[in-house]
Structure formats: C-alpha cells, structure tokens
C-alpha positions in Angstrom: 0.0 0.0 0.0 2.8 2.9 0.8 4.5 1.4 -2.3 1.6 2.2 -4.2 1.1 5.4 -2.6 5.1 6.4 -3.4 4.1 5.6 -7.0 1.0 8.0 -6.8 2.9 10.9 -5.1 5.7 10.3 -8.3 3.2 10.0 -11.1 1.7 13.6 -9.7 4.7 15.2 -9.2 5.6 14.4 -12.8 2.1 15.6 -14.3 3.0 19.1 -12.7 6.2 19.4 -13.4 5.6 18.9 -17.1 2.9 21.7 -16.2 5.2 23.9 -15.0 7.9 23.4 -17.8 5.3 24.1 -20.2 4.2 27.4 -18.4 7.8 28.1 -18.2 8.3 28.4 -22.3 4.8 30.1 -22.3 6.1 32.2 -20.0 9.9 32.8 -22.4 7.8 33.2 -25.0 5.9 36.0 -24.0 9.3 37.9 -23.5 8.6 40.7 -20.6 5.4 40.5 -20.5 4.3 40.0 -17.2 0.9 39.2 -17.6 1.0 36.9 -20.4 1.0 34.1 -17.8 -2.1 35.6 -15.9 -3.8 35.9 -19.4 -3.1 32.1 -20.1 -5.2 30.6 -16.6 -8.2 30.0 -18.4 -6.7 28.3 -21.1 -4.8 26.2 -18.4 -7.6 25.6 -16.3 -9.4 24.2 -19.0 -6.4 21.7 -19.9 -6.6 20.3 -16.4 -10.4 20.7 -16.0 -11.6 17.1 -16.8 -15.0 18.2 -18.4 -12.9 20.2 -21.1 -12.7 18.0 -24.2 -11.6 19.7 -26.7 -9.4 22.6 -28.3 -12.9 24.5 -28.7 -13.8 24.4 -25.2 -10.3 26.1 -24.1 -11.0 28.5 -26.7 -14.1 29.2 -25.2 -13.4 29.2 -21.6 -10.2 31.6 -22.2 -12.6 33.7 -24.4 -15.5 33.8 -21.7 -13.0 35.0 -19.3 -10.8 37.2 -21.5 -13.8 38.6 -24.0 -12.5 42.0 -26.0 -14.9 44.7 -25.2 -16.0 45.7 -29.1 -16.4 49.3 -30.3 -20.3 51.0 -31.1 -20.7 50.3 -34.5 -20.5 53.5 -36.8 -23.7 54.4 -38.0 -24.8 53.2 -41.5 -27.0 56.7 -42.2 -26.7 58.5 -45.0 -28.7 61.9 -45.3 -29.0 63.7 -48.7 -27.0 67.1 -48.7 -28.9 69.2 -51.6 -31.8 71.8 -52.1 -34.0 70.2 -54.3 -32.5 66.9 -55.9 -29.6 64.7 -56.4 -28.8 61.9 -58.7 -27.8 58.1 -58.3 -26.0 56.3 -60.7 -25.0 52.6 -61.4 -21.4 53.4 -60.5 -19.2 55.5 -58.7 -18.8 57.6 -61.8 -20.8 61.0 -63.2 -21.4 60.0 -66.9 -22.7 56.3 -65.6 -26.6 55.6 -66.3 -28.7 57.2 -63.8 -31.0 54.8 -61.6 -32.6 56.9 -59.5 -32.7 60.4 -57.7 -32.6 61.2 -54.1 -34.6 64.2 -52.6 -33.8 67.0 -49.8 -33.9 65.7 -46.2 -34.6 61.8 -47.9 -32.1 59.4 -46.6 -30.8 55.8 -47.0 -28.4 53.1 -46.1 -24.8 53.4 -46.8 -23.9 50.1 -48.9 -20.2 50.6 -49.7 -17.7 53.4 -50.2 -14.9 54.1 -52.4 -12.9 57.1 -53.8 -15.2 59.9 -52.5 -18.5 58.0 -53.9 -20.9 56.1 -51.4 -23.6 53.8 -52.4 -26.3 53.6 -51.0 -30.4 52.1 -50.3 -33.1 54.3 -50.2 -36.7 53.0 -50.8 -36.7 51.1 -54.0 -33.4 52.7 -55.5 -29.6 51.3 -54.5 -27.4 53.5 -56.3 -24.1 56.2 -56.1 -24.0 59.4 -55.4 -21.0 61.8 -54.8 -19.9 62.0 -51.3 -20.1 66.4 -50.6 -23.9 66.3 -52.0 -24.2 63.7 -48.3 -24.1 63.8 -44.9 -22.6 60.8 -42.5 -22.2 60.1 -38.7 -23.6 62.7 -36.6 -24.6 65.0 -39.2 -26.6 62.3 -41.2 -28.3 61.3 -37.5 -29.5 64.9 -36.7 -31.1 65.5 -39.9 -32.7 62.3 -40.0 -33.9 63.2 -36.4 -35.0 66.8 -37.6 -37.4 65.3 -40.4 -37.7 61.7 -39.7 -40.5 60.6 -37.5 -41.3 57.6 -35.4 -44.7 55.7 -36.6 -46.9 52.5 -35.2 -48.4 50.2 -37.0 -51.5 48.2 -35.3 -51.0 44.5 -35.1 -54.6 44.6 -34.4 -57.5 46.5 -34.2 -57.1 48.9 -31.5 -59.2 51.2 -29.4 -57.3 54.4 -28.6 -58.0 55.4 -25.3 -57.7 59.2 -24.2 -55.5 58.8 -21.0 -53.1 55.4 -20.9 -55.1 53.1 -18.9 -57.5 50.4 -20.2 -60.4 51.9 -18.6 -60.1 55.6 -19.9 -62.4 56.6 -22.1 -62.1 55.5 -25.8 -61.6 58.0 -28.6 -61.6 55.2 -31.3 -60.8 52.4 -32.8 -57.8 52.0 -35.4 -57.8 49.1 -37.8 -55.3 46.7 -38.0 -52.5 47.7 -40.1 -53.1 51.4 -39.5 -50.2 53.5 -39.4 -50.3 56.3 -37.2 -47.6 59.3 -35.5 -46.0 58.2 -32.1 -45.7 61.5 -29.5 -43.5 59.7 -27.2 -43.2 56.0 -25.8 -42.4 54.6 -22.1 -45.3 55.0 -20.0 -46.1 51.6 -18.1 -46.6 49.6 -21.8 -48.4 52.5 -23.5 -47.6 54.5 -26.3 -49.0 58.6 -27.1 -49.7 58.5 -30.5 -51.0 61.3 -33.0 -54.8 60.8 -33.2 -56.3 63.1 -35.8 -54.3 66.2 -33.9 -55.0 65.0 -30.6 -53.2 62.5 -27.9 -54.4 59.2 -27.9 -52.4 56.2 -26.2 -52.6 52.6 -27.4 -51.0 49.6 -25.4 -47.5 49.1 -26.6 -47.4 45.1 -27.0 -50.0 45.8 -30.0 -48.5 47.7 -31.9 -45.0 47.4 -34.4 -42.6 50.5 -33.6 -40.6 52.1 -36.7 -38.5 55.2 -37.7 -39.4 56.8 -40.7 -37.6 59.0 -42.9 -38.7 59.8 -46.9 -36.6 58.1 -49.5 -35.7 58.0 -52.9 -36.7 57.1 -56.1 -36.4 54.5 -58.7 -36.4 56.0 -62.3 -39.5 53.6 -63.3 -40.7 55.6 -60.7 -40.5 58.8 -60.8 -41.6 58.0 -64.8 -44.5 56.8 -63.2 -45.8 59.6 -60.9 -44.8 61.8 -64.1 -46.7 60.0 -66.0 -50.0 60.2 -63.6 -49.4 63.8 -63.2 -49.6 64.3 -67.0 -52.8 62.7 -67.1 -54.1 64.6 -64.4 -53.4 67.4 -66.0 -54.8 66.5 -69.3 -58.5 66.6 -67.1 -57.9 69.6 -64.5 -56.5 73.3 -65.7 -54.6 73.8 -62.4 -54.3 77.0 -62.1 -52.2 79.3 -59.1 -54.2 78.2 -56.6 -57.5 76.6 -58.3 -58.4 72.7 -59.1 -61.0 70.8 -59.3 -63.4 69.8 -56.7 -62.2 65.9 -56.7 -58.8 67.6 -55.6 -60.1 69.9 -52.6 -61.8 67.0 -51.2 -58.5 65.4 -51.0 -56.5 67.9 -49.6 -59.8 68.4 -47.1 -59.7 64.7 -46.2 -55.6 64.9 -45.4 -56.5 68.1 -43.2 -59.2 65.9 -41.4 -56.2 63.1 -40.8 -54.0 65.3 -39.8 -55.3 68.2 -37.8 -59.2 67.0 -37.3 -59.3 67.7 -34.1 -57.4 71.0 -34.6 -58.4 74.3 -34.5 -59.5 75.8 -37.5 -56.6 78.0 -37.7 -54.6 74.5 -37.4 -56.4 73.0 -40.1 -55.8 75.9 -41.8 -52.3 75.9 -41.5 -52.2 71.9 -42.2 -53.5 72.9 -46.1 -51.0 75.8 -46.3 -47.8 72.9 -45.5 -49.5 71.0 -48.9 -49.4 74.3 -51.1 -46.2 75.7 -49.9 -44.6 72.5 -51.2 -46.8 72.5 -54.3 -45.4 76.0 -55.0 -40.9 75.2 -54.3 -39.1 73.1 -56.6 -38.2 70.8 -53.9 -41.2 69.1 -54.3 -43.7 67.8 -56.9 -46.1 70.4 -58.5 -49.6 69.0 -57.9 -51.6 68.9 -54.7 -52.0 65.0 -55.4 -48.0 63.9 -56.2 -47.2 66.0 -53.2 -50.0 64.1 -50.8 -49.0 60.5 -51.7 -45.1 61.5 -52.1 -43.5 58.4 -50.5 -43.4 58.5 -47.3 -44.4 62.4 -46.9 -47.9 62.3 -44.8 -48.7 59.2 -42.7 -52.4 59.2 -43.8 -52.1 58.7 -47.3 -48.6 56.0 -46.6 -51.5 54.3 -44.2 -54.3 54.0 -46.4 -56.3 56.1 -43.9 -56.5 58.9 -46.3 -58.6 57.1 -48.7 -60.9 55.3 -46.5 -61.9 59.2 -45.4 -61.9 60.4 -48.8 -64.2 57.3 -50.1 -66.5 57.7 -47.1 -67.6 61.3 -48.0 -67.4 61.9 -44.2 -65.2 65.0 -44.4 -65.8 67.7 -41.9 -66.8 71.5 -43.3 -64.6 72.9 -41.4 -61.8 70.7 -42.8 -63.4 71.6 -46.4 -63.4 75.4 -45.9 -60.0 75.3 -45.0 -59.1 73.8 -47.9 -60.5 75.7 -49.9 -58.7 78.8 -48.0 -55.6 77.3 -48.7 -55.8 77.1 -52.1 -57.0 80.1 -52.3 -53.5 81.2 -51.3 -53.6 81.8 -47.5 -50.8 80.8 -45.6 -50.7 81.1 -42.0 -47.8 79.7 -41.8 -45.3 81.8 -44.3 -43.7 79.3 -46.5 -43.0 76.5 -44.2 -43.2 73.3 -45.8 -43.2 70.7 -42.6 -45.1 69.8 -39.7 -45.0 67.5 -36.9 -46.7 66.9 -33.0 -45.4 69.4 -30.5 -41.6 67.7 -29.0 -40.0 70.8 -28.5 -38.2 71.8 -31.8 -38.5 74.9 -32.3 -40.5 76.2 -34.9 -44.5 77.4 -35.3 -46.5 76.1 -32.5 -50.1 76.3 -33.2 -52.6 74.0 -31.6 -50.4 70.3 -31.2 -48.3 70.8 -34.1 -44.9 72.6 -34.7 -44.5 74.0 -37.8 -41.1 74.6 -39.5 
C-alpha cells in the first residue's frame, strides 16, 4: 500500500512538473510580458479541467474569461446634402446611367464606399451618389432626427383610449394595419400616438414601432408619378391656386387626418404645409403627387387617407380650410413641414410645430 502510494505521489509530481515546464516556455515566449501568464489561466484551467474535451472548449473558456470589449458600431446613415434633388448612378462615376434620384432631407443606407462615392439604399433605389452632396455620422443622425419621425403600426384593431389606462375613455378604434404618429413611448406599456391632432395612447405590445424618414426614387418611378401627373393634367387646368373639386376634397380629407381635431386655424395651417410645397421646386407640383409623395404624410402611406376620402365623411370645417388654402392663404409663411409638438422649435399652433 505505501508502495503504491510512493508511485502516486511520483506520477503527480511528474504531471506538474511537465505543467510547470510548459508554463515556463509560455512564459519565455511572452518575453517581458508580465501578464501573459495571468492571461493564459483559463486556457490552463481548462487543460486540467476534466469536463474540457476539446481545443474548442479552451477556446471558449479563455474567451469567456478574457472577452474583448467591441467598439459602437459607426452608423450606416446616410442623409442627402442638396436643395432640391440629387442623382444616383449605377457606378461611382458622373457619366454612368442614372437609376434613381434622391430628394432634400430623404435618406438611405450606406452600402459601400470608395474614392469619394458612397452607395447607398433608399426605398426602392440602390445606387451612387458623390460624397459632398451627403451627410454621415452625426450630421446624417441629426437631420434624420429633424425630419424623420417615429410611426406605429397596429398589429390589431385597436381602441385608442384618451389617458393610458384600459379603462379611460375611448376615442376610437384603429384598424389593423393602421399607421399612425408616435408622440412619445415609455409610459407603463403605453404608447402617445398622434390621433387626428390630438393624444391618444394605445397599449404598446399591439402595436410594431418604426422610424421613418422619406426616401428616394427609382427612375421607373419617378416615370411613373410623371406619367399620372400628366394625365391629371390632361383633365384639371390647375391654375395658381385653383383645381378641381375631386382635388379639394382630397387635400380636405388629409387636413381631417392630420389636424381634425385642430383648430380651424390649425387645419388651416395643415393645407398651407400642402401648397407651400406644391409651389418650391423641392417638391412635386400637384396637390395629389405632393400628398401621396412616399413616405411624406402618414395618412395617405396608411391608407387612412382614402378610407376618409371614399366615405364622403369630411368635416366642413376641414373643407373650408381647404378651400382657403388654395385660395392662397398661408398662416404659416412658406413653411413646408409639420409635426406633434416635442419641443423643436418652430411654429407652434394648436399640437403641431410648424417649420
């Protein structure tokens, strides 16, 4: 028995000192550095750890001690830089074929960059564009937070209730798939969404959260919406501020989405947003191309604009406002933009800020 006990004691004190001879030339290897042992315990630890099997399992126990804290990601943004309209081509190059244009305050996804050329998603189109006619990094993330806005999307039908708790009263109902404005997020599950101008809050876990900024163009396209404003124009002599009566019920029908529970000086204001941007080159030059512009007025993206427009059910007030509008008054000067009341600075009447 002490025999085999001397032969024990041996066969251990061999096992370590082969351990400690192989630490040693770790430890030469590493030159001065002093840690480089301390670095190597995990990786020890799992040779002499039974339940560690295999070269993968050190890895991963050195790795789960030792893990390199990774950088925040640079941001992939990419804001147009230009007054009215830039192009995108099919290479980094300004006599390649144009694919698509790119609009003030749209933005995209950066794809790839080389040699002062960036190309990029946005909407349909994926194509290049110089690099001074963009904005990256911070600059791209401010601007996007200036024009871009965050939207819900039901998951279900949805009552909107005026105060967030399930048994305040109920303003309405929202169908599922309805996009609507989000105010602000964060209050025990419920979310303050823009309901026709006023507050509303729906519960949080039914609805699909997303950030929304307006994007480019395809050239099939932008051939198209020029080839629907032709023919539109081929019916309706649009004159400085007159149309046809099909086309101030629509702009009345986007006032009653947007500002229906406005004032009438709001409403007002909301129809004077539509013509300013009918009358600058940064935009398209009928009332209808500048409504359902992608991803301009949440309505008309949602499909809520129509349903209103279909129903007849359009306010007078929202009507005569309209018609005010496009009869050139502008409250509002020549601003082209609105949003909910967060604190930018700009026009505040009623719940919106106008800028």
């Amino acid at each position: 028995m002490a025999k085999s006990r001397r032969l024990l004691v041996a066969l251990t004190g061999l096992v370590l000192s082969v351990s400690l001879i192989a630490q040693t030339g770790m430890t030469a290897q590493a030159g001065s550095n002093r840690n480089y042992l301390d670095s190597l315990n995990g990786g020890v630890a799992a040779i002499l750890d039974p339940s560690a099997t295999n070269a993968t399992e050190i890895a991963k126990a050195t790795v789960r001690k030792y893990s390199v804290t990774e950088e925040e990601p640079e941001s992939t943004r990419v804001m147009a830089n230009v007054k009215s309209a830039m192009n995108l081509r099919s290479e980094p190059n300004e006599n390649a074929e144009k694919v698509g244009k790119l609009y003030k305050d749209c933005g995209g996804t950066i794809l790839e960059r080389k040699d002062g050329w960036t190309r990029l998603q946005s909407g349909n189109v994926i194509g290049w564009a110089k690099d001074e006619y963009l904005l990256f990094g911070d600059d791209a993330e401010a601007l996007a937070n200036s024009v871009g806005k965050m939207i819900a999307q039901m998951s279900d039908a949805l009552r909107v209730r005026k105060e967030p708790s399930k048994s305040a009263e109920v303003l309405g109902i929202l169908p599922k798939g309805e996009i609507v404005e989000v105010v602000s997020s964060g209050e025990d599950g419920w979310v303050c969404i823009d309901y026709e101008g006023n507050d509303g809050y729906v519960m949080e876990e039914y609805i699909t959260l997303d950030f929304l900024i307006d994007t480019g163009e395809t050239m099939d396209e932008i051939k198209a919406r020029e080839a629907a404003e032709k023919e539109a124009k081929r019916h309706v002599n649009y004159g400085e501020y007159t149309t046809d009566a099909d086309t101030t019920l629509l702009l009345a029908a986007l006032i009653q989405c947007e500002a229906g529970g406005e004032s009438y000086e709001g409403k007002v204001a909301v129809g004077a947003v539509v013509m300013n941007r009918v009358r600058s080159s940064a935009y398209p030059d009928t009332i209808h191309s500048v409504i359902y512009a992608s991803g301009q007025f949440t309505p008309a993206m949602s499909g809520k604009l129509n349903r209103v427009l279909e129903s007849g059910k359009i306010n007078d007030s929202c009507i005569k406002a309209a018609e005010e509008a496009l009869s050139g008054v502008s409250n509002v000067g020549d601003l082209t933009h609105f949003r909910r009341n967060n604190g930018r600075e700009g026009l505040v009447i009623g719940n919106h800020v106008f800028y």
